[in-house]
C-alpha positions as a Markdown table, in Angstrom:
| # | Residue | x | y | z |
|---|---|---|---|---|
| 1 | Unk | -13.9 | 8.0 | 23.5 |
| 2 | Unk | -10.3 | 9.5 | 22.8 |
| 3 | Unk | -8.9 | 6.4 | 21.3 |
| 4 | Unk | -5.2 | 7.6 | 22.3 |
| 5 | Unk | -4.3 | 10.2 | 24.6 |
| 6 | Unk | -1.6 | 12.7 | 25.0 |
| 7 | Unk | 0.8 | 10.5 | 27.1 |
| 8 | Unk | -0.5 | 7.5 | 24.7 |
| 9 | Unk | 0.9 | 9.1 | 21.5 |
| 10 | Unk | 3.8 | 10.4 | 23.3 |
| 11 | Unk | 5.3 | 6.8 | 24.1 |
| 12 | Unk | 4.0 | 5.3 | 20.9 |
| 13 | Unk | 6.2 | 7.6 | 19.5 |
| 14 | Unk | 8.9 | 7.0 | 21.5 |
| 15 | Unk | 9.1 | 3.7 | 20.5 |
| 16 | Unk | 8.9 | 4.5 | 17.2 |
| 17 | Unk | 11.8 | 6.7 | 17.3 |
| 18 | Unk | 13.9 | 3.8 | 19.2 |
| 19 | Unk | 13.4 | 1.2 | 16.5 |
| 20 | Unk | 14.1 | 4.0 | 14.2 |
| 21 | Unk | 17.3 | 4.8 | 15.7 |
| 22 | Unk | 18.0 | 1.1 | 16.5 |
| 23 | Unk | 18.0 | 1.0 | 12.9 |
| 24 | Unk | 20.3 | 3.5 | 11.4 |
| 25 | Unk | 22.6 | 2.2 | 14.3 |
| 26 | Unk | 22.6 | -1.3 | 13.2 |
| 27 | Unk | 21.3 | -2.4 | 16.2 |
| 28 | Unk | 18.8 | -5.2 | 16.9 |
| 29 | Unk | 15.2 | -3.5 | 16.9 |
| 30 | Unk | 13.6 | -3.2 | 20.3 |
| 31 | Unk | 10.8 | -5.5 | 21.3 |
| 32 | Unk | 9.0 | -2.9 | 23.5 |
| 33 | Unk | 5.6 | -4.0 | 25.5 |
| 34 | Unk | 2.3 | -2.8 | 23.8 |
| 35 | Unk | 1.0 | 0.7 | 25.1 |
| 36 | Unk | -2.6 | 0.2 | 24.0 |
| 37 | Unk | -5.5 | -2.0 | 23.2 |
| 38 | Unk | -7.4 | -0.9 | 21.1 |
| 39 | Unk | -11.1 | -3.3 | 20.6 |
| 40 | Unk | -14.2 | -3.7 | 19.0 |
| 41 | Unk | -17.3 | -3.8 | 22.5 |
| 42 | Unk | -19.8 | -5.8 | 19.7 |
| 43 | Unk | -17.3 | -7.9 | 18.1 |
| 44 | Unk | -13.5 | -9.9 | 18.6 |
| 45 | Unk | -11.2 | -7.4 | 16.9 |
| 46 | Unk | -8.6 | -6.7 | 18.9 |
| 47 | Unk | -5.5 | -4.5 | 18.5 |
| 48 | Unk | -2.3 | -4.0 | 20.5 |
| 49 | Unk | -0.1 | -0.7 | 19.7 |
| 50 | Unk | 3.7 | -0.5 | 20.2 |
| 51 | Unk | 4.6 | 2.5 | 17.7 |
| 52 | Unk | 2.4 | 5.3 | 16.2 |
| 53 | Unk | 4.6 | 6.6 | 13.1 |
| 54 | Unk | 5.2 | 10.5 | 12.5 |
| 55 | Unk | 2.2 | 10.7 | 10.5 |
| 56 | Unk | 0.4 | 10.7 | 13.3 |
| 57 | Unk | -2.4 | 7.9 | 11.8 |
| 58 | Unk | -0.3 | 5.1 | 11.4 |
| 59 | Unk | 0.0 | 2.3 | 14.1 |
| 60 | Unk | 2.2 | -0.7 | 14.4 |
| 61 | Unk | 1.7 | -3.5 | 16.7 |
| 62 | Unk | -0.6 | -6.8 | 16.9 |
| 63 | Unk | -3.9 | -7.0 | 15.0 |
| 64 | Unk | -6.7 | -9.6 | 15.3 |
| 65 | Unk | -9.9 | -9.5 | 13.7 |
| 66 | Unk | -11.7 | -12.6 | 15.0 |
| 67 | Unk | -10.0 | -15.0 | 12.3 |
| 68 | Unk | -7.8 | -16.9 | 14.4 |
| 69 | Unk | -4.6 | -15.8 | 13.1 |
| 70 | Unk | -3.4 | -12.5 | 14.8 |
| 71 | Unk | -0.8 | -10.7 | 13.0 |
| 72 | Unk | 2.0 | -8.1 | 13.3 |
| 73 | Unk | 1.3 | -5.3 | 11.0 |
| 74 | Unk | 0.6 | -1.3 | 10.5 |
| 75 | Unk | -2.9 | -0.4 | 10.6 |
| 76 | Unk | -4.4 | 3.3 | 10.5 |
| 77 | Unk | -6.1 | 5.2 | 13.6 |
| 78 | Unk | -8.2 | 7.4 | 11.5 |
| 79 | Unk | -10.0 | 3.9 | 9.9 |
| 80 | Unk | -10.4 | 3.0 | 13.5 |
| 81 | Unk | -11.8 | 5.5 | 14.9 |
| 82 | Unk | -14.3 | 6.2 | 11.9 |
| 83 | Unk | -15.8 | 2.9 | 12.1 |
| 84 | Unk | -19.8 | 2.6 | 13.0 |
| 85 | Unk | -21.3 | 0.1 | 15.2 |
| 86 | Unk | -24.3 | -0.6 | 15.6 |
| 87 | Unk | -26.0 | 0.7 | 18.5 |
| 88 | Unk | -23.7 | 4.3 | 18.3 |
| 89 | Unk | -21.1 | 2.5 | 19.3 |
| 90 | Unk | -17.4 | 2.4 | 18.0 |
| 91 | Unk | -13.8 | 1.1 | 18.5 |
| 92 | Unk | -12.9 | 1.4 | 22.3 |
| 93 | Unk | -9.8 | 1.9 | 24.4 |
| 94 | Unk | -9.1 | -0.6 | 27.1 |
| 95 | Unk | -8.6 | 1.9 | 30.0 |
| 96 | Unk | -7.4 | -0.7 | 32.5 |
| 97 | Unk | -4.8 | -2.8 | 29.7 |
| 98 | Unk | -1.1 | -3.9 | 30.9 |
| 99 | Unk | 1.0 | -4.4 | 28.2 |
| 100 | Unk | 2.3 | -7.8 | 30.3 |
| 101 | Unk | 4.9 | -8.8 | 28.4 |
| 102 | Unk | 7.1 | -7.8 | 24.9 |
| 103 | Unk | 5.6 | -7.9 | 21.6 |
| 104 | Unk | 6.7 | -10.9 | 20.0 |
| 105 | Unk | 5.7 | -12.4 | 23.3 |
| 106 | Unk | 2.1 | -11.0 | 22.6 |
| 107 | Unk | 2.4 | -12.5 | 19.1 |
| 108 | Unk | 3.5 | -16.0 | 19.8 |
| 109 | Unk | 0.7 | -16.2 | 22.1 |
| 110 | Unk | -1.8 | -15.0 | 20.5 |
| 111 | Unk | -0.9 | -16.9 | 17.1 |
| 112 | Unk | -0.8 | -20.1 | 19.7 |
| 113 | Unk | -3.7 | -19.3 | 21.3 |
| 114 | Unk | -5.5 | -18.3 | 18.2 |
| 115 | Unk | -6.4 | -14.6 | 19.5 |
| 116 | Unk | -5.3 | -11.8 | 21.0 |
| 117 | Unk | -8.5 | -12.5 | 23.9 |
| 118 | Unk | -7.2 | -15.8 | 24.5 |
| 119 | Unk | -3.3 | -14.7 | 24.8 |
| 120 | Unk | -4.1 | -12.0 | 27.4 |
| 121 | Unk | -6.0 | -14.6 | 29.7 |
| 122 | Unk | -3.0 | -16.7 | 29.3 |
| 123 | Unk | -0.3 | -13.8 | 30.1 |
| 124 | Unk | -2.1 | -12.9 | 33.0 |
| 125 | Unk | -1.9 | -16.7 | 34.3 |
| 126 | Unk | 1.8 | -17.1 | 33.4 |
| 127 | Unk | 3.7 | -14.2 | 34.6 |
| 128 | Unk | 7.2 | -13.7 | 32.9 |
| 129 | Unk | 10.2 | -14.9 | 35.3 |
| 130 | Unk | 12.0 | -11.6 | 36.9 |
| 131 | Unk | 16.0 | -11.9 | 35.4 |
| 132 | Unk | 16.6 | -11.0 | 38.6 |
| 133 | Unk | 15.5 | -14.3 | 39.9 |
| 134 | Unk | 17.8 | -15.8 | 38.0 |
């Protein structure tokens, strides 16, 4: 499986760019929504992408490896896509993922909820109020 596509890499580096350039502006870093989930089919490591940097390998976003304590970090696509399964299987995209709701959203509900897993199930319940609702 192509772990990130074309159009993938494309907005993870867009968001890269825009905290970048949040940055040097002195400007409050964007919370952008994760592009992709990233998961292990045999096991409960999960990862959530917002930002690929222009190395092309490295990826920023959500990681959780089945400990119960997901964190915000950098973690490499190449080590990702090289790992071995058993049964020939290997790190998977989730084709059908929503990123749902901002980042640190993702984080303080997953660190809640003890796992990425859990946090979707409970994003999906609990929609985010529309602003325009007021």
């Amino acid at each position: 499986m192509t772990l990130l596509t074309p159009d993938l890499r494309f907005a993870l580096r867009t968001n890269d760019l825009a905290r970048r350039a949040a940055g040097r502006a002195g400007q409050a870093e964007p919370d952008p929504m994760p592009v992709v989930k990233l998961f292990n089919p045999l096991g409960a490591g999960t990862w959530l992408a917002t930002e690929l940097w222009e190395d092309g390998d490295t990826l920023f976003g959500l990681a959780d490896l089945g400990f119960g304590c997901p964190e915000l970090g950098a973690f490499s696509l190449r080590e990702l896509a090289s790992l071995r399964l058993p049964y020939g299987l290997g790190i998977e995209r989730d084709i059908g993922f929503e990123g749902l709701a901002p980042l640190s959203v993702w984080a303080a509900t997953a660190r809640s909820a003890g796992s990425i897993i859990w946090a979707e199930a409970l994003l999906r319940r609990k929609p985010l109020a529309d602003p325009e609702d007021g």
